[in-house]
DRENMAR-44577 format. One record per residue (C-alpha): x, y, z; residue number from 0; residue in one letter. Coordinates in steps of 0.02 Angstrom, whole numbers. Example, Ala and Ser with C-alpha at 12.3 -4.5 7.8 and 13.67 -1.06 7.14 Angstrom:
residues 2
+--------+--------+--------+-----+---------+
!     c1 !     c2 !     c3 ! num ! residuo !
+--------+--------+--------+-----+---------+
!    615 !   -225 !    390 !   0 !       A !
!    684 !    -53 !    357 !   1 !       S !
+--------+--------+--------+-----+---------+
***
This chain:
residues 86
+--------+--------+--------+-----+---------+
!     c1 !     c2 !     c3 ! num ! residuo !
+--------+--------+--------+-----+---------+
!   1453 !   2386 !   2581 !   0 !       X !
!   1586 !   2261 !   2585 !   1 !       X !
!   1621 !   2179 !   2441 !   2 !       X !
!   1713 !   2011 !   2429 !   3 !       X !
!   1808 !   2041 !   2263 !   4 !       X !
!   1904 !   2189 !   2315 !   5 !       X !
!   1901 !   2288 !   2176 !   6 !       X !
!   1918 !   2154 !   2069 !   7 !       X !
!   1795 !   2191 !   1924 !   8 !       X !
!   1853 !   2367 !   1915 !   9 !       X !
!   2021 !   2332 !   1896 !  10 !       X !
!   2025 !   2227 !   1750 !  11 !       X !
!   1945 !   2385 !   1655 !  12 !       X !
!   2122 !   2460 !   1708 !  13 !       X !
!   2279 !   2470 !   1579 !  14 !       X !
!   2445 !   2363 !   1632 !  15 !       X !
!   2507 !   2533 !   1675 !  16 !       X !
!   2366 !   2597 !   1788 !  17 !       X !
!   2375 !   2429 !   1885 !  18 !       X !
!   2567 !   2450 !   1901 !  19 !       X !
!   2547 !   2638 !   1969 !  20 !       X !
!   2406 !   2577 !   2105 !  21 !       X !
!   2504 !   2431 !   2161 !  22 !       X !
!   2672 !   2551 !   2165 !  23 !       X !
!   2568 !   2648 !   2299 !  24 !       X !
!   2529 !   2510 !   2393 !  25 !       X !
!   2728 !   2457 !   2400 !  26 !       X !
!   2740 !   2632 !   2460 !  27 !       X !
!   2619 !   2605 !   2585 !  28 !       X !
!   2695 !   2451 !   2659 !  29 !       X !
!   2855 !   2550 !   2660 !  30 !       X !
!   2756 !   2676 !   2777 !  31 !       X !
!   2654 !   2513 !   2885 !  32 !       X !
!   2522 !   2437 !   2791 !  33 !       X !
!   2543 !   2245 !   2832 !  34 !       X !
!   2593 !   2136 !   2722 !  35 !       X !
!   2462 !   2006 !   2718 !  36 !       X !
!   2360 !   2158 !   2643 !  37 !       X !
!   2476 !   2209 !   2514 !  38 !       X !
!   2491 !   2042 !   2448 !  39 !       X !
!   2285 !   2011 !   2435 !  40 !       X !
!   2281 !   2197 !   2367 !  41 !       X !
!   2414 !   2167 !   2237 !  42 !       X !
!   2326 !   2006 !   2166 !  43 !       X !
!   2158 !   2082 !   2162 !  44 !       X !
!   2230 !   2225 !   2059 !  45 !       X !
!   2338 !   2129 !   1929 !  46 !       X !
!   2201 !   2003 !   1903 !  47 !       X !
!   2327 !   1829 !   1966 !  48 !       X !
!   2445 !   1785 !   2108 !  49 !       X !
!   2558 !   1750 !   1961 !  50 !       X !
!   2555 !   1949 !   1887 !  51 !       X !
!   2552 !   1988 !   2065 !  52 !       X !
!   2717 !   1914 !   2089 !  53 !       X !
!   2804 !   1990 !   1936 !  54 !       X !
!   2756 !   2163 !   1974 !  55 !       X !
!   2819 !   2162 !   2172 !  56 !       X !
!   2963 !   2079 !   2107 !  57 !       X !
!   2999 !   2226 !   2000 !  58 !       X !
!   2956 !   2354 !   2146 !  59 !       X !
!   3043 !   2268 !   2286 !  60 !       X !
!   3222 !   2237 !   2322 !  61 !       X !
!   3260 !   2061 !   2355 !  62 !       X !
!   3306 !   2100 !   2542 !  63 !       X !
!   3100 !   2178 !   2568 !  64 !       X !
!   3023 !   2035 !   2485 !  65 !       X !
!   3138 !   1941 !   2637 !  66 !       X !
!   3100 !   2041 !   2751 !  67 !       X !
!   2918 !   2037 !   2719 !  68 !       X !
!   2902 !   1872 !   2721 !  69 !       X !
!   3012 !   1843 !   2866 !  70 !       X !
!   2893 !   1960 !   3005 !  71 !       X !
!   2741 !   1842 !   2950 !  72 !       X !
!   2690 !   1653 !   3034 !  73 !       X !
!   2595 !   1522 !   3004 !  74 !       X !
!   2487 !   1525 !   2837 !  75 !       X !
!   2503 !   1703 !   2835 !  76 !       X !
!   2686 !   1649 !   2791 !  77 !       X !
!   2629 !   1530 !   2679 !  78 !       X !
!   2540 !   1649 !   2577 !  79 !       X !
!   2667 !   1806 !   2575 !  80 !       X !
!   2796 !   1682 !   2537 !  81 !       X !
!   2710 !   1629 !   2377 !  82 !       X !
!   2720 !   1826 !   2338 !  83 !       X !
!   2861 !   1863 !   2395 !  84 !       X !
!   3004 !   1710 !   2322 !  85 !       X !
+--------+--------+--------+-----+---------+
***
């Protein structure tokens, strides 16, 4: 079953910490090829805003990533990742 929140419900039951470790594996993952697009929605879902979201990859990614990133994407794709990834 699919569900539309991604996770969402269960992660706020998680500690700052926990949702800083599972979102550290997903900058790992995009290291090793998970797109972007998915990393940012992921992210979000687990911190509980776009705005937490933000802080946190800005803490795990180096400046020239979050460019990078946001550079491979088009579009409102780009849109979005950019309002990650600035």
């Amino acid at each position: 079953m699919l569900h539309a929140d991604l996770g969402a419900s269960l992660y706020k039951t998680w500690s700052a910490e926990q949702q800083r470790d599972e979102i550290a594996k997903l900058v790992e993952g995009y290291r090793a090829g998970l797109p972007v697009l998915i990393l940012c929605r992921m992210t979000e879902a687990i911190a509980g805003s776009r705005k937490r979201a933000r802080e946190i990859l800005h803490e795990l990614m180096t400046p020239e990533e979050r460019q990078e990133a946001a550079g491979r994407e088009t579009g409102e794709a780009r849109a979005l990742v950019l309002d990650f990834l600035r």
